[in-house]
Every structure is written in structure tokens, then in C-alpha cells.
N, C-alpha and C positions, 0 to 999 in steps of 0.2 A: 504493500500500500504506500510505506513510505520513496517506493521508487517511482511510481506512478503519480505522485504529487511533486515529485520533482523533474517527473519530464515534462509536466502539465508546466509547471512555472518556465523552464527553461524554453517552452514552444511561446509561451507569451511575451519575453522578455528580448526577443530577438531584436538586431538591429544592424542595418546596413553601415559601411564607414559613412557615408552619406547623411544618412540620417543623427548618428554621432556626432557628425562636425556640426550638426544642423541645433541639436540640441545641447552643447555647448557653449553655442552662439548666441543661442535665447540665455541660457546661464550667465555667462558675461556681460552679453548686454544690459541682463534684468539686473544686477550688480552694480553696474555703471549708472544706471538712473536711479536705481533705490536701491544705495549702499544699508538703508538700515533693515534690509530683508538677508543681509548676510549670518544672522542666527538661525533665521528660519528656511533658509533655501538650501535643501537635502543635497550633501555633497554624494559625487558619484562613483561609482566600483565598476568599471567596464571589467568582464569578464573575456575572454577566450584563446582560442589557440596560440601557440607562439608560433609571432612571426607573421603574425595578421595587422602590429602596423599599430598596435591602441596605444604608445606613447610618440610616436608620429605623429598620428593623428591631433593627439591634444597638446603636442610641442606648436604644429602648425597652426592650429587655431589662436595658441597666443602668440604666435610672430605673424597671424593675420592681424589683430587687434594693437599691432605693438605694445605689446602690455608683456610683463615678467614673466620667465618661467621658470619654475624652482623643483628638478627632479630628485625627489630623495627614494633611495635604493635602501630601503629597510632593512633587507638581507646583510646586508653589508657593515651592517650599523649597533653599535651598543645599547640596550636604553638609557645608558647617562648620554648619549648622542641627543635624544630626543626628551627628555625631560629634563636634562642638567647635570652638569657638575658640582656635589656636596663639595663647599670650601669652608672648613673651621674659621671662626673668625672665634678668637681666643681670647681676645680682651673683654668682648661683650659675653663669651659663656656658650657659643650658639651656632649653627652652621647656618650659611649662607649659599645659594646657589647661582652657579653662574649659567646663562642659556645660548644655545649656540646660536654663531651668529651668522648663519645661512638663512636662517627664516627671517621672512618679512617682515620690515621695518613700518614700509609707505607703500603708498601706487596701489596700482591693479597688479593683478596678475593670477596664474594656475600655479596652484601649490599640487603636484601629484607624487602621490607615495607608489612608485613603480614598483613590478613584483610583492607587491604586497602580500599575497602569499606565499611566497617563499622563506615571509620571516618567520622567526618561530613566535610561539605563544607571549612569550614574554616581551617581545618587542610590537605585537599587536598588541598588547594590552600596555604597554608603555604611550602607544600610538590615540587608546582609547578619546582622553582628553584633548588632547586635538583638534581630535576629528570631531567629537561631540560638540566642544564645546567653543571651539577656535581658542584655545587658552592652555597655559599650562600655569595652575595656579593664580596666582597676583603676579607672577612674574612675565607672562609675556602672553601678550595677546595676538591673535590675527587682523593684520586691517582687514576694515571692511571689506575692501575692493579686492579684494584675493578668495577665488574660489577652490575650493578644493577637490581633489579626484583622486583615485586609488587604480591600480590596473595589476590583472594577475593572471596566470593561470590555472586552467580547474585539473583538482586532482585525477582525473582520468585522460588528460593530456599526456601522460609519461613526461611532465617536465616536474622540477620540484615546486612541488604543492604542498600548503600544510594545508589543513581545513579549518574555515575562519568560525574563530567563536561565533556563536549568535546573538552576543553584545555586541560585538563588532560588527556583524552583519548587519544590524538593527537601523546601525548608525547609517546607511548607505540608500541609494537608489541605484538600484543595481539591474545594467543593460549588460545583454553578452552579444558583442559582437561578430556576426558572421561573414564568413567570405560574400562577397559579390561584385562580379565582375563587370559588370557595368559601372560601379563606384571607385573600382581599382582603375579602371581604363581611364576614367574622368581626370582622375588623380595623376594616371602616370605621364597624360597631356599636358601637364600645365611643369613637368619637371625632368621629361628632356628627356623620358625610359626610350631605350634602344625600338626602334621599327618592329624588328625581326618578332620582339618580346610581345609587343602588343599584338603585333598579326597572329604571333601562335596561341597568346590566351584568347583571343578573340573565336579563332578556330574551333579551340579546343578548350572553353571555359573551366573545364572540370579538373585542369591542373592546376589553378591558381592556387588551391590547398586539396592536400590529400595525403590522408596518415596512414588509411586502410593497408594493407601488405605493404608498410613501408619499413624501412631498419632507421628507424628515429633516433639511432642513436650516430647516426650520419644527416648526409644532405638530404633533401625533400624537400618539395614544393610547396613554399609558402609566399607570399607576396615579398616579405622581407627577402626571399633568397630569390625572384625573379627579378627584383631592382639590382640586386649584385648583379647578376648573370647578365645587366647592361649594362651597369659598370665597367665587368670584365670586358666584353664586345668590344665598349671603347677602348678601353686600354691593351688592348689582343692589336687593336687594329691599327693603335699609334705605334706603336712598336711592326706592328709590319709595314706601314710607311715609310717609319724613319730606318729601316734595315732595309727596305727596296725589295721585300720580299713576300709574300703570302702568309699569314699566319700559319705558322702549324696544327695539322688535325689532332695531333695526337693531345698538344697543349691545349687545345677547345676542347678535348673531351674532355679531360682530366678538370678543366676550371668547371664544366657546364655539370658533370656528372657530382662535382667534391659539391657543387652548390645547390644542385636538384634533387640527385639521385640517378640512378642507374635507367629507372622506370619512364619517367618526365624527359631525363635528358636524350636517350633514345630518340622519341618523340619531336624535342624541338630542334635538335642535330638535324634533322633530316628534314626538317618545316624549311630549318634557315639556310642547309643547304640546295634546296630548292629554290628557294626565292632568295637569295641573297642579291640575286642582280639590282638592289639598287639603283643602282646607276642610271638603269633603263628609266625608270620612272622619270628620273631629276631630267636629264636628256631630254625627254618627252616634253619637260614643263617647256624649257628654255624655245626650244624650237618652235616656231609657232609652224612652221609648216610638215613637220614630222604628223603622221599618220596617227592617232591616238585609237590605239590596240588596246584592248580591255583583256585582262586576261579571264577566261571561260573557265577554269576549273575554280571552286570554292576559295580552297587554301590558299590560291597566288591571287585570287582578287584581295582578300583581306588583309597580304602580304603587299602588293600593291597599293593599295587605296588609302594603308597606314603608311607608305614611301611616301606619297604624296602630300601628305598634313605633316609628315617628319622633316621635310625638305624645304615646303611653303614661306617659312621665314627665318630660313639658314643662306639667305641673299651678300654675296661679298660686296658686295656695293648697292648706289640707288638703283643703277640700270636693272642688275640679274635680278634686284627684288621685286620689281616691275615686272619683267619677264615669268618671272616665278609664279608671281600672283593669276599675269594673265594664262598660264601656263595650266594653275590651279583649277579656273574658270573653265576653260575648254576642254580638261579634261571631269570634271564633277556634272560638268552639263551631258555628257555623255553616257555616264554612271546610270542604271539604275535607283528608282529612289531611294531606296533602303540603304546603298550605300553610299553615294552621295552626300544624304543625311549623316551619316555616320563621318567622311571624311569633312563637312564641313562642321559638325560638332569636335571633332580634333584642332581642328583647325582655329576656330574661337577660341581654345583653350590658350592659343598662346605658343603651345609647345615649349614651356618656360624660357621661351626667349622672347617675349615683348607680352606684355601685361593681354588679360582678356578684352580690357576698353577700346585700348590701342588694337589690335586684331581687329574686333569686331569693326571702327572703325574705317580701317583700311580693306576688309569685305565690305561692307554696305555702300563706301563710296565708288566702290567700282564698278563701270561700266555697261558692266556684263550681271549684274547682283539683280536688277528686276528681272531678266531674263531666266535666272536662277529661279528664284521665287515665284515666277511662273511654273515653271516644270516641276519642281521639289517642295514649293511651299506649304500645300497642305500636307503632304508627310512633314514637314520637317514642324508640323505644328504637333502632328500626331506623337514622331519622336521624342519632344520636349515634354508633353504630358506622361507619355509613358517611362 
């Protein structure tokens, strides 16, 4: 019974990264106009897998807000770290305590206590006050402006988990975050993730996490370990630049396999050795009288049509980025809508080289944009809703 009330809670508490960023936003905001609802506004315990991303997430929502961000690693930590250092003061008879001084003085900002299960008993319940009450004692308090948050993993993750009191628990509003790859794609537009990466989770959604016959105590598919795996990309592929040479397969296994798994990396070795051409796409922008050839199998349209929003505004000057944009146009106008839609929502993103405003403005003012919006707009109204 007691296992069935807790899958009952864990199916209701679900949440996309999306909706995370979306409900920390309301947190902070609410914060910043009625700082004196900071006793009453329930700090939060994102739950889930490791390597899903949940202190990412809430690192980047306070470097959206320029506001603080103060990671405390519990595990790592004494409880005289978090409640103080006893200092005899001998003349008066009496100990005094001194409090660390990593916590918040002023300002806004996200106070999150990462791994937070991972620490033991004693340092959750050193953590208790805190969290409850933003306070430790008379001696130091939370400003208002500083929201609090917690992120852990569940002990059936095979990661170190303790299981949290239900004092502790109490104190929380508590979301578990799940994979979703439409929130991961959103995300990896706007910060540069490798082509190759998005074309294959896109493909193949269902690797973005996956523990099932996995040997966890290696590489696996997590989002955290498919942003490495374009890290690597890049850095595989400046080194065969600067040596005038092709990367080695043997070196791409060994980084794609040590960071996925044997399973997944199989899989995207073979996605990105097919579609690596690159190149073709950018080629394709540039020229305005080149032929624009859509590729007909699945895999390489996806492969493709993320080249195209990957390349869009990687322009070396004002001319290619001219060229690029219209380059972009003539071939999205071509596209089926579904994908189209999908490569112009990349596209808005930014691809973390020019803000979303900036994008969108330099789409809308183009050209060729009502023309767009004629063919793709009412999908691209449907994609937005959905």
C-alpha cells in the first residue's frame, strides 16, 4: 500500500525542465515585489535523476535575473559549517558562535543546498532551521530577497541517497523533475550544443536518459553527458584542424562511449557519421543559386535542418551573415511545415550567439518573413501552443 501511494505522488508531482525554470520564475519574481512573503513562500526540493540538469537549471535562472547564486554541497560539509563555530569567550563565562560567511548578507538571490540527499542525517537536520525558518538562531538570518531550493537524488537512482526525514521533507514543495526532450532541445539552442547532438536526440528522443540495462557505474545517457559529448565534438574537431588532419575514430569512440555508454554511443557514432556533412548545408545557405536538396530519409532531414539553425548566425562578417540569413529563408521555405517550424524555432533561440530579441528581430525584418508566414504560419502557431 505504502508503495502505491508513493507512485501515486511521484505521477502527480512531475515536471518538465521547462516548467521548472517557469516556476522558479514566479518564485523570484513573487520575492522581488513582496519580499515580506519570504516566510511564507515554501522553499523547493527538485527531485531526480542524475545528470538531468536540476542545478543548471536553477544556476541559470539566477544568472537570468542577475541576482546571486549560493551553491552549498551538504555532503561535503560539517554541521559546524552550517550552524557555526562554538568560540569560548572566557572572560564573560560563555560561548559565543561564529557563522559562516558564504551565506547571504543582502540582494536577491537562490540559496540551493545541492545533493541534498546525499548528506547524512545529521547534517539535514543541522540544515533543519534554515530551511524552516531562514534563520539560525539570533545569529543570522536570510534576507528576504533570497529564495531557497534543495536538489537531490532518489534512492533508487543507484546514486548516493540517504532518505530524507519527514521533518525535513515537510519543510519543502517538492517537484521531480523529468527528462523531456523538447525542453532539453529548447535549452541546448540558446547554448551552442553540437548539431550532430540535437539531430540525434531529436531522432531518437528516448536516449536523452536511460538507466534500464545500463552499467551506471560508467557512462550513460543523460543530458548532462550529451552536452559533454559536444563539448568533446568541439574540441575533437579543433585539434583536427589545427593538426590538418581528420579526427580519429578510434579517439571519438572512446570520448562518445566513456560519456554515453556503449549502448547510446553505438547509436549516435553512426547518426553522426552519416550526417556529418555539414558543410553541405552551410554551402547551400551561402549560394543563392545552388539547388536546395532536402534530404528524404528521416535521420538526415533532422541532421540537416539542425545544420541549418546551427550555422544561421555563425556569419564571419556582415556580408556571409546576410547570405546566411537569406540562405536560411530559401531553404525553411522549402521545408515541410513541421520542420521548418522546428528549424525556425532553433533559430529564434539564438543558438547562444546573439540574444533571442536580437534573432527574432533580424527574422521578422526580413524580406522573405511574410512569405514564410504565409506557408508555415499556422503551424508555427500550432507548434508554439503545443
Amino acid at each position: 500500500m505504502a508503495k502505491e501511494a508513493s507512485n501515486l505522488i511521484d505521477m502527480h508531482n512531475r515536471i518538465t525542465a521547462t516548467q521548472l525554470g517557469n516556476l522558479l520564475r514566479m518564485q523570484v519574481r513573487t520575492l522581488a515585489s513582496k519580499p515580506e512573503l519570504a516566510h511564507t513562500l515554501p522553499p523547493m526540493m527538485v527531485w531526480g535523476a542524475p545528470g538531468l540538469g536540476k542545478s543548471t537549471i536553477i544556476h541559470d535562472i539566477a544568472k537570468e535575473f542577475g541576482i546571486g547564486f549560493i551553491d552549498v554541497r551538504l555532503a561535503q560539509r560539517e554541521p559546524v559549517d552550517v550552524r557555526g563555530l562554538p568560540v569560548p569567550d572566557r572572560e564573560n563565562k560563555r560561548v559565543e558562535w561564529m557563522v559562516s560567511g558564504e551565506w547571504p548578507r543582502e540582494g536577491r538571490g537562490i540559496l540551493l543546498f545541492d545533493e541534498l540527499t546525499a548528506a547524512d542525517r545529521s547534517l539535514q537536520v543541522a540544515a533543519y532551521e534554515l530551511i524552516l525558518d531562514r534563520r539560525l538562531g539570533e545569529l543570522y538570518k536570510v534576507p528576504d530577497g533570497w529564495y531557497i531550493c534543495a536538489a537531490g537524488n532518489r534512492v533508487d537512482d543507484a546514486a548516493v541517497a540517504t532518505t530524507m526525514s519527514s521533518a525535513l521533507a515537510n519543510r519543502f514543495m517538492h517537484v521531480e523533475l523529468v527528462e523531456d526532450v523538447n525542453s532539453w532541445i529548447a535549452w541546448a539552442t540558446t547554448h551552442g550544443i553540437h548539431p550532430s547532438v540535437m539531430g540525434f536526440l531529436r531522432y531518437r528522443p528516448e536516449c536523452l536518459l536511460r538507466q534500464t540495462d545500463e552499467n551506471l557505474e560508467r557512462g550513460w545517457p543523460t543530458p548532462r553527458a550529451w552536452e559533454r559529448v559536444s563539448v568533446m565534438l568541439d574540441v575533437l574537431s579543433e585539434v583536427g584542424e589545427n593538426a590538418s588532419c581528420s579526427t580519429d575514430e578510434a579517439l571519438l569512440r572512446s570520448v562518445v562511449y566513456g560519456l554515453v555508454g556503449n549502448r547510446a554511443g553505438v547509436e549516435f557514432l553512426e547518426f553522426h557519421k552519416l550526417n556529418s556533412e555539414f558543410d553541405d548545408a552551410r554551402s547551400m545557405m551561402l549560394n543563392p543559386d545552388a539547388n536546395v536538396e532536402i534530404p528524404s530519409k528521416v535521420d538526415r532531414k533532422f541532421a540537416f535542418c539542425t545544420a541549418v539553425a546551427y550555422y544561421l548566425w555563425r556569419g564571419k562578417d556582415e556580408k556571409e551573415a546576410k547570405a546566411l540569413l537569406d540562405g536560411f529563408f530559401r531553404i525553411s521555405l522549402k521545408l515541410s511545415s513541421d520542420f521548418a517550424c522546428m528549424v525556425m524555432a532553433d533559430a529564434l533561440g539564438g543558438c547562444g550567439l546573439i540574444t533571442e530579441k536580437e534573432a527574432a528581430k533580424r527574422i521578422i525584418s526580413h524580406p522573405e518573413y511574410k512569405e514564410w508566414a504565409k506557408v508555415h504560419g499556422t503551424a508555427m502557431r500550432r507548434h508554439h501552443a503545443y
